[in-house]
N, C-alpha and C positions, 0 to 999 in steps of 0.2 A: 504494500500500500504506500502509494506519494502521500505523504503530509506536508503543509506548510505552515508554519508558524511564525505572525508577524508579534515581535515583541521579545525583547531577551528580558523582562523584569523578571520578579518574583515568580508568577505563574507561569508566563511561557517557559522560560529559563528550568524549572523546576519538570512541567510536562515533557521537552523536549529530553531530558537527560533519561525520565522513564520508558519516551518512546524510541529511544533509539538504541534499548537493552531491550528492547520484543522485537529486532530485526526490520525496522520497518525503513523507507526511506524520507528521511527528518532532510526540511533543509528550515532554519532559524534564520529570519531578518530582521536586521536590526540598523538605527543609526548608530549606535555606540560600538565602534569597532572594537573598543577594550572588552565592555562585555562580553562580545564575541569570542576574539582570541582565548578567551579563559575559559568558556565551553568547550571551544575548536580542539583547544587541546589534550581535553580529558574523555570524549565522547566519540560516540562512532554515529557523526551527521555532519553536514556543511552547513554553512555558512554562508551568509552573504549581507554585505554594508550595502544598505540606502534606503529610503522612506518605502513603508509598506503601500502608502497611498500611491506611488508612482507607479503608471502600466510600463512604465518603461523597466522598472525594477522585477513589478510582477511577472512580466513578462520572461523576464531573464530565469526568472525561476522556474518557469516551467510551469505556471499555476495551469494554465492549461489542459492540462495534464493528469494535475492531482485530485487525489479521491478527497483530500478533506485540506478546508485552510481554516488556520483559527487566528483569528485576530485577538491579542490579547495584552498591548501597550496598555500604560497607564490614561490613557484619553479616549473614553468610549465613541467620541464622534471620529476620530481617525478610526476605531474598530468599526464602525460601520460602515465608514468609507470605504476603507480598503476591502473589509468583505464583502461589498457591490460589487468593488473592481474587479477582484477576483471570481466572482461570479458569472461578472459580462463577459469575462477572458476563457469562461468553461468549465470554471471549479467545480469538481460533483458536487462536494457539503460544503457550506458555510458557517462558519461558528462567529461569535464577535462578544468581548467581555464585556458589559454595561455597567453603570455606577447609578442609574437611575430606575428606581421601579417600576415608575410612569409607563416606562417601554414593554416594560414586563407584562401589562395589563392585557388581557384575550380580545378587546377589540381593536390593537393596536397590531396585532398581528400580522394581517394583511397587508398593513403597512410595509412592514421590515420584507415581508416576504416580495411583495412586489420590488424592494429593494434587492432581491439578492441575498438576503441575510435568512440563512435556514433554520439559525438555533441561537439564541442569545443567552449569556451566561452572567449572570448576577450574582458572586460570592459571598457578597455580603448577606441576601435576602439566602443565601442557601445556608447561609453560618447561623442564621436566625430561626430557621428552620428546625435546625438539629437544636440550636437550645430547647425552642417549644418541645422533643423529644424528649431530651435529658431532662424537663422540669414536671413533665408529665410518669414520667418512670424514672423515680431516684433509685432506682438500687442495680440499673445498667448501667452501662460505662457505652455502650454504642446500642443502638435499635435502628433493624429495618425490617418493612414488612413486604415480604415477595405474592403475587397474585391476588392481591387485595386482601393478604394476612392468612393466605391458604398455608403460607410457611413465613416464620421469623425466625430471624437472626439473631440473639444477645449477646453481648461482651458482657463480660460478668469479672471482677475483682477478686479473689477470695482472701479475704482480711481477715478471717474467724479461725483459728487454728482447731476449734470444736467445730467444724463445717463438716457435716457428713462427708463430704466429695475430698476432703483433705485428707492429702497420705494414702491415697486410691489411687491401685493398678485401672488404667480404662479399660485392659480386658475382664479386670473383677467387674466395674461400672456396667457394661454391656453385657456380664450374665443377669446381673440384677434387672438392671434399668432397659428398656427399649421405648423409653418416649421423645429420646434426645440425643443427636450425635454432637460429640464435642469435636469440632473439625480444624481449630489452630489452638495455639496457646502462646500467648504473648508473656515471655519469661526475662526479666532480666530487660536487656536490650536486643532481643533477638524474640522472630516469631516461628512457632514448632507446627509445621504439619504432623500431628501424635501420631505414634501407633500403638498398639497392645499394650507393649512392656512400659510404657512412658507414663509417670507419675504424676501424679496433680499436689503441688506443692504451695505451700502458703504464698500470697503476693504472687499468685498466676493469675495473667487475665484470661478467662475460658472463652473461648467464642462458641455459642452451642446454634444448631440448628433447631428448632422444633417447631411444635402447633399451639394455636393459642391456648388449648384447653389443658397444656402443661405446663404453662408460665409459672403458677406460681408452685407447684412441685420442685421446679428448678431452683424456682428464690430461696425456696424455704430448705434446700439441699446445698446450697450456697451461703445458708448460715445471714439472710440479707430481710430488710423489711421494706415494705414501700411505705413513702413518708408520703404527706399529705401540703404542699406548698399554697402557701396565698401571700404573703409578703417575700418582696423579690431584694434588693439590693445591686445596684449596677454600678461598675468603678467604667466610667469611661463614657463618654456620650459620641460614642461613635455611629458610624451609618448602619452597624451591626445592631447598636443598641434603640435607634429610631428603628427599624423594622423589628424589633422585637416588641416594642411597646405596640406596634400597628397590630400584630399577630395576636398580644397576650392580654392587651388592654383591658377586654371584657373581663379575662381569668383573673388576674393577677396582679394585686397593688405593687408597681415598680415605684421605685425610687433610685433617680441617678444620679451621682456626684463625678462633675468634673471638674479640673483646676482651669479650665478656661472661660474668664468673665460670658467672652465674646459666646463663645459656646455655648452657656449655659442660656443666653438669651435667644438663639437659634432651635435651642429645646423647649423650651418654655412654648416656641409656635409651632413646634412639628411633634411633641409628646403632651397633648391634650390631657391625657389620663393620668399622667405621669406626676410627683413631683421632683423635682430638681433644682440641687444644690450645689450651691458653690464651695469647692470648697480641697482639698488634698487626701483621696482616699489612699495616699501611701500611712499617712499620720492617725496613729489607732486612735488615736484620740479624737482625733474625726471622724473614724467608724463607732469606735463608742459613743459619741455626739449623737450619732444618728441613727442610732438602734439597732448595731450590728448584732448584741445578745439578743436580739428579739424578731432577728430576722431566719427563715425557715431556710433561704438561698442566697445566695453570692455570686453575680457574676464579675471576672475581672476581663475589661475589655480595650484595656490602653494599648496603644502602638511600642508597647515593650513586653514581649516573652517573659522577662524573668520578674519585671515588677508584679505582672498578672500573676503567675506561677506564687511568688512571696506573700502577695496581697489573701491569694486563696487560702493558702497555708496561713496565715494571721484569720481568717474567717473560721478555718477552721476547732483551732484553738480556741475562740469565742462559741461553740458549741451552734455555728452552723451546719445543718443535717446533708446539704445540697451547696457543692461547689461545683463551679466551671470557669475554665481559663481559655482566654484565647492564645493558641501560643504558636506565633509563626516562623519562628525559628525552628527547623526541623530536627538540628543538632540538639533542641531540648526536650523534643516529645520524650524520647523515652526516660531519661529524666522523668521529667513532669506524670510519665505515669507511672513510676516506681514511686512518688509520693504522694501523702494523703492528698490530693485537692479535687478528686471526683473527676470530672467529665474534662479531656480537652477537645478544645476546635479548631482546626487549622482553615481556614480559606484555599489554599493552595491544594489539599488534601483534595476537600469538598469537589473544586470547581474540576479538578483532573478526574476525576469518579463520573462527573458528567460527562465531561467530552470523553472517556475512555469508553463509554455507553454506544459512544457514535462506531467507532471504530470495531465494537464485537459485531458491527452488522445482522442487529436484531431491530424487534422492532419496537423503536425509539418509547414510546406508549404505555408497554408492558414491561421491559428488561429492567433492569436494576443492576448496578455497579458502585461498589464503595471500593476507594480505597485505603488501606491502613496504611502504616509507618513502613512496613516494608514485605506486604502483603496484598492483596486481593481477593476483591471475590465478587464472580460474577453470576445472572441466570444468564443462560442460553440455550435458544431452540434448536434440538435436536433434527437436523435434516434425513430425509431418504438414505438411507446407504453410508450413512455416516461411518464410522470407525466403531463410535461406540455401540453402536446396538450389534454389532458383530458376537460378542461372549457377556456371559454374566459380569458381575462388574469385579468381581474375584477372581477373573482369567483376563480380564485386560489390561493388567501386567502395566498402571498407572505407575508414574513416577511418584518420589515422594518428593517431589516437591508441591504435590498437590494431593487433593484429596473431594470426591463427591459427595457433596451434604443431604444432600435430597432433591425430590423434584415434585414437581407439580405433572400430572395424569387426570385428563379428563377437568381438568378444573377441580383436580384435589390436590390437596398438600399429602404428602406421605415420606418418610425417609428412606437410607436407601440399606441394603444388606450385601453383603456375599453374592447371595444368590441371585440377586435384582440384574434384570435384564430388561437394558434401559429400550425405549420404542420409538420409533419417529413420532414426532411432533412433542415428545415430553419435554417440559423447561425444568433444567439440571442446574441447582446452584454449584458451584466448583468454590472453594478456597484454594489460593496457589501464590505460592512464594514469588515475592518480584521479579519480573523476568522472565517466567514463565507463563505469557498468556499464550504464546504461538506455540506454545506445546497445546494448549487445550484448542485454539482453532483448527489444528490439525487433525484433532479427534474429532472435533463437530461439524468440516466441512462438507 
């Protein structure tokens, strides 16, 4: 597959380095040639200097050509532009980052489409997204729900060293238990496709597959409670933090403190529900001020990883039940989830999960793609004559760097065994170590 990617920042930058370890053909443009060079050198894709908006650039690239260009510089009207251009040039898919929700809106639609722009991508409204998850179930660390919740996903912590699950061989788990496969394990700084003989050891994140009607068997085997949130606490009055109050308003009384005058009066008319404070939520003495013991949740949302990451870890100590950090420094995720602070979000995370959606070649509507810190997991539709419905799925002789969680049959959720013999048309979640998605399209082509 040709990709093009206008923008070396945070997100491009970061999406191109994933996509060009699944063998695909990545070319990155950018004006900052430095940027560049410092990719060029460590990655296997090209490169090219000069505005994404230029056809003369586009051209050079070959957009032409390519199955997908994403437009993702810090300036969403150049990402529009340039994903026209590339469009009128013959791009298959067009992608383009936005900072605006306005655009977001369904009758706005037709607009962009008739522009050439196939998919618009909002990190922020998808960072806000997953808070309303994490505030709605505290006692996950990640949720998603596949075929309208015919199968769910949990990341799960295990912080109870009296946790049934703790100090458990998974093949003792799986004579007991058959309502839930545990399909990675985030240990340490490193994520484990399990098998058999592999231990569940205190401070593992589990990631399980199952059905709703075993949620809370899992919880409760996880040694976890669900807490009950209605006062919120927000460090940070970012664009993250305005669409969260849009989403939660009715829910949940926010209150947001940030240290910029100018800010806070910008909040005051975009968070109606809201109120908001002036004021330094690094300074406990101004979370004491304002009712951090009395608050159920904490979100820290400032343009600093490790202020967020410290501020959460200070909440929590004040005996908040519910933390979440925004932390876009990837060199601290795993950090930040080896200590207490609950839930993190990366933007950068997020918005690749989406566009890596476009790229399994399913259908856009139904499929699902998250990705972790150095992990994946995708559904996808099983074609005719695929690879995989060839033998049961205990003769298909998988890698381990991946593993099948379950699938959706018929419009039912179910998990998968040994002996399961997967069929055309069934939607198969996969967990699989970075790197390996073009092993799993290989099975499902």
């Amino acid at each position: 597959m040709k990709i093009v990617i206008a923008g070396a920042g945070e997100v491009g930058s970061h999406l191109a380095k994933l996509l060009s370890r699944e063998e695909q053909d990545i070319i990155l443009i950018d004006k900052d040639a430095d940027k560049l060079a410092a990719i060029d050198a460590n990655y296997n894709l090209m490169t090219m200097t000069g505005s994404p908006m230029s056809f003369h650039v586009l051209k050079d690239a070959g957009v032409e050509h390519c199955d997908l260009f994403i437009a993702v510089t810090p300036f969403e009207t150049n990402n529009v532009i340039a994903a026209s251009v590339a469009k009128s040039l013959g791009a298959h898919k067009t992608v383009a980052r936005i900072d605006n929700y306005e655009f977001m809106e369904r009758e706005h639609a037709e607009f962009f489409s008739r522009m050439g722009v196939n998919k618009l991508i909002y990190p922020e409204y998808l960072a806000a997204k997953e808070i309303m998850t994490s505030l709605e179930r505290t006692w996950v660390r990640t949720w998603f729900e596949i075929h309208n919740g015919e199968l769910i996903v949990v990341g799960v912590k295990i912080r109870d060293a009296n946790a049934e699950l703790c100090g458990m061989q998974l093949k003792q788990l799986a004579m007991q238990q058959h309502f839930f496969h545990v399909a990675a394990i985030r240990r340490s700084h490193e994520t484990i496709i399990p098998r058999g003989d592999d231990i569940i050891r205190l401070n593992d994140i589990l990631y399980f597959t199952t059905t709703r009607d075993h949620l809370d068997s899992i919880r409760e085997m996880c040694g976890k409670r669900q807490e009950e949130i209605k006062k919120v606490l927000i460090m940070g009055g970012s664009r993250i933090a305005i669409r969260l109050v849009a989403l939660g308003g009715s829910k949940y009384k926010f209150k947001i403190i940030d240290i910029d005058r100018a800010q806070c009066e910008k909040l005051c008319e975009r968070c109606a529900g809201a109120r908001i404070v002036h004021g330094d939520a690094r300074d406990i003495d101004t979370l004491i001020e304002e009712g951090i013991d009395d608050m159920d949740a904490f979100i820290a949302l400032t343009d600093s990883s490790e202020t967020n990451i410290l501020a959460s870890l200070s909440a929590k100590e004040h005996g908040v039940s519910k933390t979440i950090a925004e932390v876009e420094d990837l060199q601290f995720i795993s950090a930040a989830e080896n200590l207490n602070i609950g839930t993190v979000i990366n933007k950068k995370l997020l918005a690749s999960s989406n566009i890596f959606q476009i790229l399994l070649d399913t259908d856009s509507s139904s499929s699902k793609f998250m990705a972790l810190a150095d992990a994946d997991v995708a559904e996808i539709e099983v074609k005719p004559k695929s690879k995989i419905t060839k033998a049961p799925v205990k003769d298909l002789n998988l890698s381990r760097d991946m593993t099948i969680a379950g699938l959706i049959r018929d419009g039912k959720g179910m998990l998968v065994s040994g002996n399961t013999l997967i069929q055309p048309g069934d939607r198969v979640v996969v967990f699989c170590l970075a790197g390996a998605i073009h092993k799993i399209e290989r099975l499902f082509g």
